[in-house]
C-alpha atoms as one frame of an Amber mdcrd trajectory, in Angstrom:
protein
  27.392 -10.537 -21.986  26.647 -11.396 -18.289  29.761 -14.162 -17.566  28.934
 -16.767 -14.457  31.112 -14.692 -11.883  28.506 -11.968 -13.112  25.790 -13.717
 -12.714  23.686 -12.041  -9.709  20.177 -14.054  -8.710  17.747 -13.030  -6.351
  14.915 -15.237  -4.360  11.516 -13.300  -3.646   9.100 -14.520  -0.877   5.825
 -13.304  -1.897   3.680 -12.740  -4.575   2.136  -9.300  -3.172   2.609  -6.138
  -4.763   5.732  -5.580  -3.327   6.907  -9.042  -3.939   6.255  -8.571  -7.801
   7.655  -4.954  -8.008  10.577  -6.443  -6.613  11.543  -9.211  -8.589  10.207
  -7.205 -12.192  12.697  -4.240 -11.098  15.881  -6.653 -10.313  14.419  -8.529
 -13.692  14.996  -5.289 -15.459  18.657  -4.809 -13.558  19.810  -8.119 -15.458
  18.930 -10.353 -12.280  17.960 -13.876 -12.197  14.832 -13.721 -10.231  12.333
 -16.485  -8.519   9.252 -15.472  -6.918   7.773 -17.775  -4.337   4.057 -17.554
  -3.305   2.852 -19.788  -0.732  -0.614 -19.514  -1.607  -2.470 -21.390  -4.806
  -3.068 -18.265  -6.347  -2.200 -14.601  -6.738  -3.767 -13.004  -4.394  -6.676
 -10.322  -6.252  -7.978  -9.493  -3.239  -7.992  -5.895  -1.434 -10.934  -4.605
  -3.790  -9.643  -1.601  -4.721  -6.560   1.057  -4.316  -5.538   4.825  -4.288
  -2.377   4.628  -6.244  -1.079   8.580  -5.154   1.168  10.331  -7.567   4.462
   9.001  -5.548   2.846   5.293  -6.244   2.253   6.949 -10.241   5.618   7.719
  -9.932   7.278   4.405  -9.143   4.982   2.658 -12.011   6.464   4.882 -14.366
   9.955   3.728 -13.193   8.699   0.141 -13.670   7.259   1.259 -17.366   4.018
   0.477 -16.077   2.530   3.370 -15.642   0.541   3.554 -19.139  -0.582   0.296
 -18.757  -2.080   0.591 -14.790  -4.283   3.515 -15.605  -5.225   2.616 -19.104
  -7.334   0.966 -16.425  -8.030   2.869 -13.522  -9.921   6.143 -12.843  -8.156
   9.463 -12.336  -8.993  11.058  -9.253 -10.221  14.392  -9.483 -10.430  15.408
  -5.882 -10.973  13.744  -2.007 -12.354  15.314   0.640 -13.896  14.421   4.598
 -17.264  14.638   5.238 -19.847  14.122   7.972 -22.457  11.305   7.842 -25.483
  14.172   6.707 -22.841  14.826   3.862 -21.173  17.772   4.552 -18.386  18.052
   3.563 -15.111  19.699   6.110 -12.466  19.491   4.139 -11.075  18.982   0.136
  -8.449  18.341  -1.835  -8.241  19.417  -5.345  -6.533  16.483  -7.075  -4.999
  18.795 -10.304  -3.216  20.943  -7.469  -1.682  18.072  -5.981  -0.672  16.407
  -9.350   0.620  20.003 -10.679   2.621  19.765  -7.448   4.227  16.301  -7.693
   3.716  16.001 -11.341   1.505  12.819 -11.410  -1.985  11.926 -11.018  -3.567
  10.182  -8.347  -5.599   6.757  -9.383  -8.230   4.461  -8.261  -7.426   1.139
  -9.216  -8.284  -2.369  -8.899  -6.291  -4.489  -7.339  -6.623  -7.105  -9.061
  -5.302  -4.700 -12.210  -2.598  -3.918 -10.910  -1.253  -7.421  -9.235  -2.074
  -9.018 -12.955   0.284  -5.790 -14.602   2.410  -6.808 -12.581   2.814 -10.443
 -12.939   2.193  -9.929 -16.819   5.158  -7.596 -16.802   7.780  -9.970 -14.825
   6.322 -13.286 -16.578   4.236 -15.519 -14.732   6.713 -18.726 -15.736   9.311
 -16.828 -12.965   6.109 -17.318 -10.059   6.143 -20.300  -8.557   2.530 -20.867
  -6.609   1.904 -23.218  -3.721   5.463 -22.727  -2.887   6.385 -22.536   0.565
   9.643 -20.911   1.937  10.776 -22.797   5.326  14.227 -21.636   5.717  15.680
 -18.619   4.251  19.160 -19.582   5.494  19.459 -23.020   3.077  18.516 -20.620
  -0.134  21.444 -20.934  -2.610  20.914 -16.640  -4.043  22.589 -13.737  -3.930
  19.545 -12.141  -2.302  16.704 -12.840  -0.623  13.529 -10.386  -0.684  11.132
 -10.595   2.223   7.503  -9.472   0.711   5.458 -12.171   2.543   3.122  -9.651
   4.493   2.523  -8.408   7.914   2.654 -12.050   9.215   6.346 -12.482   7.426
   8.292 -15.477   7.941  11.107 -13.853   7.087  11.020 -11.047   9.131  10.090
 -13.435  12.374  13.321 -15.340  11.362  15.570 -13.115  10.741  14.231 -10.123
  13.076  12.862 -12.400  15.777  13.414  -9.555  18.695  10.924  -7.129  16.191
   7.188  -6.429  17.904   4.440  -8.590  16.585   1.936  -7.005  14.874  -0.514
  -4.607  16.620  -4.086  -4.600  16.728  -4.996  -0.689  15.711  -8.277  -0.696
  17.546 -10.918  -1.112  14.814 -12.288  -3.444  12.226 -12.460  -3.042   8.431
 -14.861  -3.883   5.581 -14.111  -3.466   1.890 -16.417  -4.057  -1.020 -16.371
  -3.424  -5.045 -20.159  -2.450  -6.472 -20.815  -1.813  -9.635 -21.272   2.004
 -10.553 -22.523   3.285 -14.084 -20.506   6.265 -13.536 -17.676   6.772 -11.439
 -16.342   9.646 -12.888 -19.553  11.204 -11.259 -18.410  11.474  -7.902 -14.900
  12.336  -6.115 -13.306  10.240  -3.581 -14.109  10.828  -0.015 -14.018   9.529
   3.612 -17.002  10.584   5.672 -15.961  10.585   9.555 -18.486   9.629  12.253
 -18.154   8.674  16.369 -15.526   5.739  15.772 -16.497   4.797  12.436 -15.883
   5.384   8.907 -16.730   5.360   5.571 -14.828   5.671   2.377 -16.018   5.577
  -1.893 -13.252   5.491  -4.313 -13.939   5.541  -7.928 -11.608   2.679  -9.600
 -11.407   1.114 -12.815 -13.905   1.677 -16.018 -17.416   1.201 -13.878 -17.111
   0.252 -10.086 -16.991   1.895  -7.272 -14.564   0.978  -4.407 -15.667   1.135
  -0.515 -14.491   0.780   2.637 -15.784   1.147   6.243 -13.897   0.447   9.556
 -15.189   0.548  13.023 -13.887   1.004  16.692 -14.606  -2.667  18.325 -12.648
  -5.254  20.327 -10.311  -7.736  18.761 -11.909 -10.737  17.063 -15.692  -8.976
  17.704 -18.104 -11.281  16.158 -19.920  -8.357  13.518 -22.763 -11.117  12.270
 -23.512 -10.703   8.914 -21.316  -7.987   6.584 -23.589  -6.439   4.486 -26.393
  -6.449   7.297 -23.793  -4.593   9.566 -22.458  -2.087   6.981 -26.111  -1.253
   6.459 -27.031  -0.920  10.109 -23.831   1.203  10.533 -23.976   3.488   7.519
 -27.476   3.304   5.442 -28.637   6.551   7.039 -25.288   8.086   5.709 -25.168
  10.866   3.181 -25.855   9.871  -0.490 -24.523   7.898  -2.538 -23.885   5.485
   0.072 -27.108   4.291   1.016 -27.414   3.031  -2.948 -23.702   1.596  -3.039
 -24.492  -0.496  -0.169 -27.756  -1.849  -1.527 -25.654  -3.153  -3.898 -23.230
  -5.137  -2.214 -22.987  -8.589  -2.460 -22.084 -10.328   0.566 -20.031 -12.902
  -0.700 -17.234 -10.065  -1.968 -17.191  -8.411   1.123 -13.795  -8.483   2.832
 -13.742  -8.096   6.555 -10.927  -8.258   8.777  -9.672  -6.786  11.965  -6.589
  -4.112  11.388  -3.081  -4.375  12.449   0.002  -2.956  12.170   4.055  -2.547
  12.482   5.548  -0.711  15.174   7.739   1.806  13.114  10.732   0.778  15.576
  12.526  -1.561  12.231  15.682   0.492  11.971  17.213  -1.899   9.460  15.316
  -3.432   6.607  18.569  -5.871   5.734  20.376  -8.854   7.022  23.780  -9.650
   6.551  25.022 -13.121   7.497  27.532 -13.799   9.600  28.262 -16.458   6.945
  27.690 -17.302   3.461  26.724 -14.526   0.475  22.731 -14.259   0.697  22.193
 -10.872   1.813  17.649 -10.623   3.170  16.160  -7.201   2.749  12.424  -6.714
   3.448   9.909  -4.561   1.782   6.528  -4.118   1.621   4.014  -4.774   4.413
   6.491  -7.190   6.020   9.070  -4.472   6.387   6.480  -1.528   7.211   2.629
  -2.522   7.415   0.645   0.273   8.388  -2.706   1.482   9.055  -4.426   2.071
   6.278  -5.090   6.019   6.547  -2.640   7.648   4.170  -3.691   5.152   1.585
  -0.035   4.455   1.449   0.114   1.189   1.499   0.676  -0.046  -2.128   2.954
   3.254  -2.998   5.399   2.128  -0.415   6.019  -1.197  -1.704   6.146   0.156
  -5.031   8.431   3.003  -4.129  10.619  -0.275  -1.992  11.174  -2.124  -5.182
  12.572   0.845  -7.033  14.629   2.063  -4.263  16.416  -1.435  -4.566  17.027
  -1.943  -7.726  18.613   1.877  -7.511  20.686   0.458  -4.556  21.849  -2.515
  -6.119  21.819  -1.320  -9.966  24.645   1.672  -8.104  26.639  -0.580  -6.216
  28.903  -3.433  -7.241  28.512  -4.854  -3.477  25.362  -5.834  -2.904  26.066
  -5.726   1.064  26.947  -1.961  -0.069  23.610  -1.765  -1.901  21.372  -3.246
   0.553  22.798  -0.690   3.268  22.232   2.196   1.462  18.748   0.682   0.309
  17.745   0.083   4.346  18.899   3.686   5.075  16.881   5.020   2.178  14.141
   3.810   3.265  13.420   3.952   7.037  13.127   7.300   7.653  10.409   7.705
   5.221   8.709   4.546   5.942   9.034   5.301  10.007   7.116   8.855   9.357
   4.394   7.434   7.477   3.791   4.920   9.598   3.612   6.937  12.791   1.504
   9.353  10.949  -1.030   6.967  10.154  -1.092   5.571  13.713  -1.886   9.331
  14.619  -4.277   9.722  11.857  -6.070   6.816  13.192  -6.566   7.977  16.991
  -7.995  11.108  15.409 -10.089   9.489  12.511 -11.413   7.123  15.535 -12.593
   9.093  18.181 -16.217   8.474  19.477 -16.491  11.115  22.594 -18.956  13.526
  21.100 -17.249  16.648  22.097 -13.964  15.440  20.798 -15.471  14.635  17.637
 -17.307  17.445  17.477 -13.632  20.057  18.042 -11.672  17.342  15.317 -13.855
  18.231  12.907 -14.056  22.115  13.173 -10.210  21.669  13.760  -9.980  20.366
  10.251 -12.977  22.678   8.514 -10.802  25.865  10.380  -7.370  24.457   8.127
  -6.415  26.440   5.370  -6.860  24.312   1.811  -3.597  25.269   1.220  -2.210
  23.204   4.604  -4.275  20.134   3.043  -2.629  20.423  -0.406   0.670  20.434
   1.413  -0.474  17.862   3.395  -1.325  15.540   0.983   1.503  16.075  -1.295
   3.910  15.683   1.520   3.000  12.271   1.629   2.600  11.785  -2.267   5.901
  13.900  -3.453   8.574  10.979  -3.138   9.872  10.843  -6.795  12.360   7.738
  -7.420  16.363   8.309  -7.085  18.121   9.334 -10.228  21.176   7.078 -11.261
  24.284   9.163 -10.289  25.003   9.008 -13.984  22.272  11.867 -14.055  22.975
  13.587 -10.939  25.597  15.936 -11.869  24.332  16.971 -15.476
Protein backbone atom coordinates (compact mmCIF):
# COMPACT_ATOMS: atom_id res chain seq x y z
CA UNK A 1 0.00 0.00 0.00
CA UNK A 2 1.68 3.29 -1.13
CA UNK A 3 0.88 5.69 2.25
CA UNK A 4 0.91 9.75 1.42
CA UNK A 5 4.59 10.21 2.82
CA UNK A 6 5.13 7.46 0.01
CA UNK A 7 3.55 8.96 -2.41
CA UNK A 8 6.27 10.02 -5.19
CA UNK A 9 4.72 12.14 -8.42
CA UNK A 10 6.48 13.18 -11.31
CA UNK A 11 5.60 16.16 -14.00
CA UNK A 12 6.70 15.37 -17.74
CA UNK A 13 7.14 18.24 -20.31
CA UNK A 14 6.60 16.68 -23.55
CA UNK A 15 4.74 14.34 -25.34
CA UNK A 16 7.78 13.03 -27.62
CA UNK A 17 9.08 9.71 -27.45
CA UNK A 18 11.13 10.37 -24.71
CA UNK A 19 8.52 12.28 -22.90
CA UNK A 20 6.14 9.13 -23.04
CA UNK A 21 8.89 6.51 -22.24
CA UNK A 22 9.41 8.53 -19.35
CA UNK A 23 6.33 8.97 -17.66
CA UNK A 24 5.07 4.97 -18.76
CA UNK A 25 8.46 3.74 -16.99
CA UNK A 26 7.98 5.94 -13.60
CA UNK A 27 4.06 4.76 -14.21
CA UNK A 28 5.33 1.25 -13.92
CA UNK A 29 7.75 2.30 -10.72
CA UNK A 30 4.38 3.16 -8.76
CA UNK A 31 4.71 7.01 -9.72
CA UNK A 32 2.04 9.48 -10.10
CA UNK A 33 2.76 10.83 -13.46
CA UNK A 34 1.37 13.97 -15.70
CA UNK A 35 2.47 14.47 -19.11
CA UNK A 36 2.22 17.93 -20.55
CA UNK A 37 2.24 18.55 -24.36
CA UNK A 38 2.09 21.96 -25.55
CA UNK A 39 0.93 21.15 -28.84
CA UNK A 40 -2.94 20.10 -29.87
CA UNK A 41 -1.88 16.84 -30.74
CA UNK A 42 0.67 14.06 -30.44
CA UNK A 43 3.02 14.69 -32.58
CA UNK A 44 3.05 11.51 -35.59
CA UNK A 45 5.35 13.16 -37.44
CA UNK A 46 9.11 12.03 -38.32
CA UNK A 47 7.81 9.44 -41.05
CA UNK A 48 9.62 6.70 -40.15
CA UNK A 49 12.47 5.17 -37.64
CA UNK A 50 15.40 2.62 -37.28
CA UNK A 51 14.66 1.31 -33.87
CA UNK A 52 18.49 -0.59 -33.42
CA UNK A 53 18.64 -3.56 -31.16
CA UNK A 54 19.76 -1.19 -28.03
CA UNK A 55 16.30 0.84 -28.89
CA UNK A 56 14.69 -3.22 -29.15
CA UNK A 57 16.19 -3.53 -26.04
CA UNK A 58 14.72 -0.70 -23.99
CA UNK A 59 11.06 -1.60 -25.51
CA UNK A 60 11.41 -4.84 -24.09
CA UNK A 61 12.14 -3.21 -20.67
CA UNK A 62 8.99 -1.11 -21.23
CA UNK A 63 7.00 -4.57 -22.27
CA UNK A 64 6.58 -3.08 -25.49
CA UNK A 65 8.60 -4.73 -27.48
CA UNK A 66 5.97 -7.40 -28.93
CA UNK A 67 3.65 -4.90 -29.55
CA UNK A 68 6.17 -2.19 -31.65
CA UNK A 69 7.22 -4.77 -34.16
CA UNK A 70 4.04 -6.71 -34.41
CA UNK A 71 4.18 -3.62 -36.59
CA UNK A 72 7.31 -2.79 -38.01
CA UNK A 73 9.67 -4.52 -40.50
CA UNK A 74 12.77 -6.42 -39.40
CA UNK A 75 15.77 -5.24 -40.94
CA UNK A 76 17.72 -7.68 -42.65
CA UNK A 77 20.80 -5.74 -43.56
CA UNK A 78 22.07 -1.76 -44.39
CA UNK A 79 24.64 -0.89 -46.39
CA UNK A 80 26.29 2.62 -48.33
CA UNK A 81 26.13 2.95 -51.75
CA UNK A 82 27.00 5.32 -54.59
CA UNK A 83 24.33 7.15 -56.65
CA UNK A 84 24.94 4.38 -59.90
CA UNK A 85 24.10 1.84 -57.01
CA UNK A 86 27.03 0.33 -55.98
CA UNK A 87 27.20 -0.59 -53.16
CA UNK A 88 30.79 0.13 -50.62
CA UNK A 89 29.92 -1.18 -47.71
CA UNK A 90 27.20 -3.77 -45.68
CA UNK A 91 26.02 -4.78 -42.72
CA UNK A 92 24.50 -8.09 -42.17
CA UNK A 93 21.63 -7.36 -39.76
CA UNK A 94 21.48 -11.30 -38.17
CA UNK A 95 25.29 -10.70 -37.21
CA UNK A 96 24.57 -7.66 -35.46
CA UNK A 97 21.37 -9.00 -33.70
CA UNK A 98 23.34 -12.43 -32.84
CA UNK A 99 25.76 -9.91 -31.33
CA UNK A 100 23.49 -7.73 -29.15
CA UNK A 101 20.73 -10.20 -29.06
CA UNK A 102 17.93 -8.07 -30.68
CA UNK A 103 16.77 -7.16 -33.99
CA UNK A 104 16.96 -4.01 -35.64
CA UNK A 105 13.37 -2.42 -36.90
CA UNK A 106 11.90 -0.03 -39.25
CA UNK A 107 9.08 1.54 -37.78
CA UNK A 108 6.60 4.16 -38.08
CA UNK A 109 6.57 6.74 -36.02
CA UNK A 110 3.48 7.27 -35.65
CA UNK A 111 3.39 3.32 -34.29
CA UNK A 112 5.42 3.72 -31.98
CA UNK A 113 4.33 7.33 -30.34
CA UNK A 114 0.54 5.70 -30.32
CA UNK A 115 2.27 2.29 -28.31
CA UNK A 116 3.36 4.45 -26.37
CA UNK A 117 0.62 6.66 -25.32
CA UNK A 118 -1.73 3.48 -25.44
CA UNK A 119 0.60 1.89 -22.93
CA UNK A 120 0.81 4.94 -20.28
CA UNK A 121 -3.05 5.92 -20.89
CA UNK A 122 -3.87 8.81 -22.83
CA UNK A 123 -6.28 10.25 -19.73
CA UNK A 124 -2.50 10.97 -17.93
CA UNK A 125 -1.63 13.44 -21.40
CA UNK A 126 -2.75 16.57 -21.09
CA UNK A 127 -2.66 18.40 -24.81
CA UNK A 128 -2.55 22.12 -25.46
CA UNK A 129 -0.86 22.38 -22.20
CA UNK A 130 1.78 24.77 -21.84
CA UNK A 131 4.58 24.65 -19.14
CA UNK A 132 5.74 28.41 -18.22
CA UNK A 133 7.59 27.89 -15.11
CA UNK A 134 9.09 24.76 -13.98
CA UNK A 135 10.01 26.31 -10.61
CA UNK A 136 6.01 26.88 -9.39
CA UNK A 137 5.38 22.90 -10.23
CA UNK A 138 4.16 21.29 -6.95
CA UNK A 139 6.15 17.32 -7.97
CA UNK A 140 8.66 15.41 -6.83
CA UNK A 141 10.21 15.53 -10.31
CA UNK A 142 10.19 17.25 -13.21
CA UNK A 143 11.20 15.54 -16.70
CA UNK A 144 12.45 17.82 -19.44
CA UNK A 145 11.44 15.97 -22.94
CA UNK A 146 10.28 19.16 -24.76
CA UNK A 147 12.85 18.88 -27.74
CA UNK A 148 15.88 20.53 -29.04
CA UNK A 149 14.18 23.97 -28.50
CA UNK A 150 13.50 22.94 -24.56
CA UNK A 151 12.14 25.35 -22.25
CA UNK A 152 13.36 23.60 -19.64
CA UNK A 153 16.70 23.19 -20.50
CA UNK A 154 16.95 27.19 -21.49
CA UNK A 155 15.63 27.74 -17.87
CA UNK A 156 17.31 25.75 -15.96
CA UNK A 157 20.70 25.43 -18.10
CA UNK A 158 20.57 28.96 -19.46
CA UNK A 159 24.66 29.16 -19.83
CA UNK A 160 24.17 25.68 -22.29
CA UNK A 161 24.97 26.48 -26.30
CA UNK A 162 21.95 27.00 -28.43
CA UNK A 163 21.38 24.67 -30.87
CA UNK A 164 23.71 24.33 -33.92
CA UNK A 165 22.99 24.42 -37.42
CA UNK A 166 24.90 21.01 -38.80
CA UNK A 167 25.38 22.37 -42.27
CA UNK A 168 22.68 20.67 -44.37
CA UNK A 169 18.99 20.37 -44.94
CA UNK A 170 16.72 17.32 -44.61
CA UNK A 171 13.69 15.82 -46.39
CA UNK A 172 11.70 12.83 -45.18
CA UNK A 173 8.83 11.12 -46.90
CA UNK A 174 6.61 7.74 -46.36
CA UNK A 175 5.51 6.05 -50.00
CA UNK A 176 3.72 3.30 -50.28
CA UNK A 177 5.72 0.03 -51.22
CA UNK A 178 4.01 -3.42 -52.13
CA UNK A 179 6.95 -5.06 -50.74
CA UNK A 180 9.33 -3.88 -48.37
CA UNK A 181 10.71 -6.91 -47.33
CA UNK A 182 12.19 -6.77 -50.96
CA UNK A 183 14.87 -4.50 -50.39
CA UNK A 184 17.46 -3.79 -47.38
CA UNK A 185 18.00 -0.52 -45.85
CA UNK A 186 20.62 1.69 -47.26
CA UNK A 187 22.12 5.23 -47.50
CA UNK A 188 23.58 6.03 -50.89
CA UNK A 189 26.40 8.87 -50.45
CA UNK A 190 26.95 11.51 -53.15
CA UNK A 191 29.08 15.17 -53.28
CA UNK A 192 27.18 16.72 -50.14
CA UNK A 193 24.07 14.93 -50.44
CA UNK A 194 22.28 11.94 -49.41
CA UNK A 195 19.85 9.52 -49.74
CA UNK A 196 18.37 6.96 -47.46
CA UNK A 197 15.20 3.91 -47.97
CA UNK A 198 14.14 2.18 -44.90
CA UNK A 199 11.62 -0.49 -45.05
CA UNK A 200 8.99 0.22 -42.05
CA UNK A 201 5.78 -1.06 -41.12
CA UNK A 202 3.49 -3.78 -43.17
CA UNK A 203 3.80 -1.87 -46.83
CA UNK A 204 5.71 1.55 -46.94
CA UNK A 205 8.78 2.49 -47.51
CA UNK A 206 10.57 5.20 -45.42
CA UNK A 207 13.03 7.94 -47.10
CA UNK A 208 15.14 10.49 -46.36
CA UNK A 209 17.51 12.88 -48.22
CA UNK A 210 19.63 15.77 -46.76
CA UNK A 211 21.72 18.25 -48.55
CA UNK A 212 24.78 20.61 -47.90
CA UNK A 213 23.09 24.31 -48.23
CA UNK A 214 23.01 27.53 -46.19
CA UNK A 215 20.72 28.07 -43.27
CA UNK A 216 17.10 28.88 -44.08
CA UNK A 217 17.94 28.17 -48.16
CA UNK A 218 14.73 28.62 -49.90
CA UNK A 219 14.66 24.70 -51.76
CA UNK A 220 11.23 25.68 -53.89
CA UNK A 221 9.12 22.95 -54.19
CA UNK A 222 10.00 19.38 -52.15
CA UNK A 223 9.20 16.80 -54.31
CA UNK A 224 10.44 18.87 -57.46
CA UNK A 225 13.85 19.26 -55.57
CA UNK A 226 14.21 15.65 -54.30
CA UNK A 227 13.65 14.72 -57.92
CA UNK A 228 16.11 17.17 -59.42
CA UNK A 229 18.61 16.02 -56.71
CA UNK A 230 18.20 12.25 -56.78
CA UNK A 231 15.91 10.87 -59.86
CA UNK A 232 19.03 9.83 -61.76
CA UNK A 233 19.99 7.80 -58.56
CA UNK A 234 20.31 4.06 -58.52
CA UNK A 235 17.01 2.05 -58.48
CA UNK A 236 14.53 1.89 -56.55
CA UNK A 237 14.69 5.44 -55.92
CA UNK A 238 13.75 6.96 -59.01
CA UNK A 239 10.15 4.92 -58.51
CA UNK A 240 9.89 5.82 -54.64
CA UNK A 241 10.14 9.35 -55.49
CA UNK A 242 7.54 9.29 -58.24
CA UNK A 243 5.50 8.43 -55.63
CA UNK A 244 5.75 11.01 -53.18
CA UNK A 245 3.18 13.18 -52.34
CA UNK A 246 4.15 16.58 -51.62
CA UNK A 247 1.93 17.39 -49.00
CA UNK A 248 3.73 14.52 -46.56
CA UNK A 249 6.98 15.65 -47.25
CA UNK A 250 8.82 16.94 -44.18
CA UNK A 251 11.58 19.40 -44.74
CA UNK A 252 13.57 21.12 -42.30
CA UNK A 253 17.02 22.45 -41.80
CA UNK A 254 19.23 20.19 -39.15
CA UNK A 255 20.53 21.13 -35.84
CA UNK A 256 22.04 19.94 -33.03
CA UNK A 257 23.44 19.88 -29.19
CA UNK A 258 26.87 20.59 -28.44
CA UNK A 259 27.78 17.35 -26.42
CA UNK A 260 29.35 19.84 -23.69
CA UNK A 261 25.86 18.98 -21.06
CA UNK A 262 27.85 17.38 -18.28
CA UNK A 263 24.81 17.17 -16.02
CA UNK A 264 21.40 16.13 -17.19
CA UNK A 265 19.81 17.14 -13.49
CA UNK A 266 18.94 20.11 -11.43
CA UNK A 267 18.81 20.29 -7.90
CA UNK A 268 17.25 23.34 -6.26
CA UNK A 269 18.72 25.33 -4.01
CA UNK A 270 15.22 25.20 -2.47
CA UNK A 271 12.17 23.23 -2.37
CA UNK A 272 11.95 19.16 -3.32
CA UNK A 273 11.40 19.15 -7.30
CA UNK A 274 14.44 17.66 -8.55
CA UNK A 275 14.51 18.51 -13.22
CA UNK A 276 16.34 15.87 -15.17
CA UNK A 277 16.32 16.07 -19.00
CA UNK A 278 16.18 13.39 -21.56
CA UNK A 279 15.64 12.99 -24.91
CA UNK A 280 16.47 15.49 -27.67
CA UNK A 281 16.37 18.30 -25.09
CA UNK A 282 19.13 16.71 -23.08
CA UNK A 283 21.20 15.31 -26.21
CA UNK A 284 19.77 16.16 -29.83
CA UNK A 285 21.96 14.97 -32.38
CA UNK A 286 22.53 14.65 -35.94
CA UNK A 287 20.72 12.23 -37.30
CA UNK A 288 23.56 9.73 -38.65
CA UNK A 289 23.68 6.87 -36.17
CA UNK A 290 19.95 6.69 -36.40
CA UNK A 291 20.18 7.05 -32.70
CA UNK A 292 17.92 9.31 -32.02
CA UNK A 293 14.75 7.50 -30.73
CA UNK A 294 17.03 4.60 -28.93
CA UNK A 295 18.49 7.25 -26.74
CA UNK A 296 15.40 8.57 -25.40
CA UNK A 297 14.18 5.21 -25.00
CA UNK A 298 17.31 3.92 -23.38
CA UNK A 299 16.89 7.71 -21.02
CA UNK A 300 13.57 6.63 -19.70
CA UNK A 301 14.77 3.25 -18.55
CA UNK A 302 17.93 4.43 -17.16
CA UNK A 303 15.64 6.59 -14.79
CA UNK A 304 13.31 4.62 -13.65
CA UNK A 305 16.53 2.17 -12.76
CA UNK A 306 17.94 5.29 -10.95
CA UNK A 307 15.04 6.17 -9.09
CA UNK A 308 13.33 2.54 -8.74
CA UNK A 309 17.33 1.85 -6.76
CA UNK A 310 17.42 4.75 -4.72
CA UNK A 311 15.21 5.94 -1.89
CA UNK A 312 16.61 9.66 -2.60
CA UNK A 313 15.60 10.77 -5.59
CA UNK A 314 18.47 13.59 -5.51
CA UNK A 315 20.59 10.19 -5.11
CA UNK A 316 18.77 8.73 -8.12
CA UNK A 317 18.85 11.55 -10.42
CA UNK A 318 22.80 11.79 -9.86
CA UNK A 319 23.53 8.50 -10.62
CA UNK A 320 20.91 8.70 -13.60
CA UNK A 321 22.94 12.07 -15.07
CA UNK A 322 26.25 10.14 -14.65
CA UNK A 323 24.83 7.12 -16.41
CA UNK A 324 24.08 8.75 -19.04
CA UNK A 325 26.53 11.42 -20.33
CA UNK A 326 29.26 9.59 -21.26
CA UNK A 327 27.33 7.55 -23.62
CA UNK A 328 25.18 10.24 -24.86
CA UNK A 329 28.49 12.69 -25.27
CA UNK A 330 30.17 9.80 -27.63
CA UNK A 331 27.30 9.41 -29.77
CA UNK A 332 26.78 12.68 -30.26
CA UNK A 333 30.30 13.64 -31.24
CA UNK A 334 30.33 10.65 -33.42
CA UNK A 335 27.54 11.71 -35.38
CA UNK A 336 28.90 15.27 -35.74
CA UNK A 337 32.00 13.37 -37.27
CA UNK A 338 29.91 11.09 -39.25
CA UNK A 339 28.33 14.06 -40.72
CA UNK A 340 31.58 16.05 -41.96
CA UNK A 341 32.44 12.76 -43.64
CA UNK A 342 28.89 11.75 -44.98
CA UNK A 343 28.92 15.59 -46.33
CA UNK A 344 31.82 16.18 -48.20
CA UNK A 345 31.44 17.57 -51.82
CA UNK A 346 35.33 18.05 -52.99
CA UNK A 347 35.51 15.33 -55.57
CA UNK A 348 38.78 13.92 -54.57
CA UNK A 349 37.78 13.78 -50.97
CA UNK A 350 34.77 12.02 -51.84
CA UNK A 351 36.26 10.00 -54.07
CA UNK A 352 39.31 8.61 -51.00
CA UNK A 353 36.00 8.46 -48.24
CA UNK A 354 34.55 6.10 -50.16
CA UNK A 355 37.45 3.65 -51.04
CA UNK A 356 38.38 4.37 -47.30
CA UNK A 357 35.16 2.69 -46.34
CA UNK A 358 34.99 -0.15 -49.39
CA UNK A 359 38.99 -0.96 -48.07
CA UNK A 360 37.25 -1.67 -44.16
CA UNK A 361 37.04 -5.04 -43.14
CA UNK A 362 33.05 -6.19 -42.70
CA UNK A 363 34.07 -7.29 -39.59
CA UNK A 364 35.16 -3.41 -38.39
CA UNK A 365 31.47 -2.45 -39.67
CA UNK A 366 29.75 -5.18 -37.60
CA UNK A 367 31.70 -3.87 -34.65
CA UNK A 368 30.93 -0.67 -35.64
CA UNK A 369 27.48 -0.84 -35.73
CA UNK A 370 26.98 -2.89 -32.72
CA UNK A 371 29.10 -0.57 -30.73
CA UNK A 372 26.54 1.84 -31.06
CA UNK A 373 23.52 -0.68 -30.80
CA UNK A 374 24.97 -3.00 -27.75
CA UNK A 375 23.69 -0.79 -24.71
CA UNK A 376 21.45 -3.38 -22.88
CA UNK A 377 19.37 -1.73 -19.84
CA UNK A 378 20.89 -1.89 -16.09
CA UNK A 379 19.92 -4.90 -14.07
CA UNK A 380 18.31 -4.13 -10.57
CA UNK A 381 21.13 -4.86 -8.03
CA UNK A 382 18.72 -7.46 -6.75
CA UNK A 383 20.11 -9.45 -9.88
CA UNK A 384 23.56 -8.34 -9.94
CA UNK A 385 25.20 -10.63 -7.64
CA UNK A 386 23.26 -13.97 -8.50
Amino acid sequence: MVTAQDRRTATVVGAGIGGLASALALKRLGWEVAVHERAPRLDHGGAGLVLAPNAVWALRSLDLADAVGARATALEGSGLRRPDGTWISRVDAEAVAHRTGAPALGVLRSDLVDGLAGALGRELIELGSEITDVSELATNLVVGADGIGSHVRRSMWPDHPPPRYAGYAAWRALVPHPDPASYVASETWGRGQRFGVVPVGRDQAYLYATASCAEDADHGNSVDELRRRFGRWHAPIPTLLDALDGATVLHHDVYDLHPSLTDLHHSPEQGSTEVVLVGDAAHAMEPNLGQGAGTALEDAVVLAHCLGENADIATAVIRYSRARVPRVAALSRLARRMGRVAQLEQPILVSARDALIALTPDRLARNAAAGAAGWRPPRPTSQEHR
